[in-house]
N, C-alpha and C positions, 0 to 999 in steps of 0.2 A: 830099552833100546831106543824105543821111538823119541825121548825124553829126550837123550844127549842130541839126535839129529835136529830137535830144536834149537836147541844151547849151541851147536857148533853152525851150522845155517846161522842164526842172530851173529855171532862171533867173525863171521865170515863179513857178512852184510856191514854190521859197525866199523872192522876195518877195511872194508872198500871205502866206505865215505870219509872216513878218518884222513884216506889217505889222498882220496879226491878234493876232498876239502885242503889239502895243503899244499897240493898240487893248484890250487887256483881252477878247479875245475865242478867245484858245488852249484848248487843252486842252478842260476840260468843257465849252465850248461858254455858247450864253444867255447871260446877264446884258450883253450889249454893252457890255460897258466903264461899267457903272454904279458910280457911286460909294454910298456906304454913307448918307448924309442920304438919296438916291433910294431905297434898299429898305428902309430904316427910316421906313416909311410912317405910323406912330403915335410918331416921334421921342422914343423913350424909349432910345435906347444902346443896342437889344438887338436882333440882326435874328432873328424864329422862324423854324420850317417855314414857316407859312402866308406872311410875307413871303417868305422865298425862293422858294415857289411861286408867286407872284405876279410875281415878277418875269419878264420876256418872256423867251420862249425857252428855259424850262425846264423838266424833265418833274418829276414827283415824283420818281425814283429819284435823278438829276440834286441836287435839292434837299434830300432826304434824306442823301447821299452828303457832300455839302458841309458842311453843318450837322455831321455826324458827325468830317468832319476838320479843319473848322477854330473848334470848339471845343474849346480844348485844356483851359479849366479844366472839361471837362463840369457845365456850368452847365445846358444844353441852350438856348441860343441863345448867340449869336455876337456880341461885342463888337467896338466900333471898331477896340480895340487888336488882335483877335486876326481883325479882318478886314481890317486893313490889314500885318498878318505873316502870312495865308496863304499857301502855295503856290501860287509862278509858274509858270508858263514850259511849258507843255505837257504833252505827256503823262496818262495815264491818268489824266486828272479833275485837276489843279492846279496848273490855272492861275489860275481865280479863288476 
């Protein structure tokens, strides 16, 4: 009995993140699956600090952190291009 309660707990667990994960909500957590028009709040192509801190669910270090890796032409904010070729998929901060 105790046996299956591991199997279905693990079962349980890999489809939460299965499902967090496709949702846009892995890894560093916040932004709930927001797409880039939603945190480019003054629609000028470029998402800053202050927009990614603004968006839900995210701390400063969070927003800081993000901004830092997925600007890769260190321009210091974040284009469509280079927020729509972010880091996926879990893991220490890159997912979104």
């Amino acid at each position: 009995m105790r046996k299956a309660g591991f199997v279905s707990t693990g079962l349980v667990l890999a489809c939460t993140v299965q499902f967090a994960s496709a949702q846009g909500m892995g890894g560093m957590g916040g932004m709930g699956g927001q797409n880039f028009a939603a945190i480019d709040t003054d629609s000028n192509g470029e998402l800053t600090l202050e927009e990614l801190l603004a968006a839900p669910n995210i701390n400063e270090n969070q927003a800081r952190q993000r901004l830092e890796t997925w600007d890769t032409d260190d321009s210091g904010t974040v284009s469509e291009e280079e927020f729509n070729n972010r880091p996926r998929g879990g893991g220490m901060g890159m997912s979104q």
